[in-house]
C-alpha positions as CSV (number, residue, x, y, z in Angstrom):
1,X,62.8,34.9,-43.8
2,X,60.5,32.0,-43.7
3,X,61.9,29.9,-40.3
4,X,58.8,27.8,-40.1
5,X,57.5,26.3,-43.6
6,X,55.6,23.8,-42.4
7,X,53.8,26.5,-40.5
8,X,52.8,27.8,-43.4
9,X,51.9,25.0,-45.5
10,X,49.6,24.0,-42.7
11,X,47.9,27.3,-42.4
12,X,47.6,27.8,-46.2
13,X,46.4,24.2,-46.7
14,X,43.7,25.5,-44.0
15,X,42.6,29.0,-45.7
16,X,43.0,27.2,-49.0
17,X,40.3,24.6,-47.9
18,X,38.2,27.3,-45.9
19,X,38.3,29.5,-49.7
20,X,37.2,26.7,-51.5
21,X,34.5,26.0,-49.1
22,X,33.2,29.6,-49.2
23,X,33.1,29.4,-53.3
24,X,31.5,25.8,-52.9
25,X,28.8,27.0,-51.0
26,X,28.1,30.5,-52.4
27,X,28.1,28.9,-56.3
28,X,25.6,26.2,-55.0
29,X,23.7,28.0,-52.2
């Protein structure tokens, strides 16, 4: 299924930092 998985670790390393980001700023904030 998954014909491009460096797609996808690019684009999940992306919403995982963009997540993280959101929490970050939302605990401090």
């Amino acid at each position: 299924m998954h014909k491009m998985p460096f797609i996808d670790n690019v684009v999940f390393s992306i919403l995982d930092r963009y997540f993280m980001n959101i929490y970050y700023y939302s605990s401090v904030g």
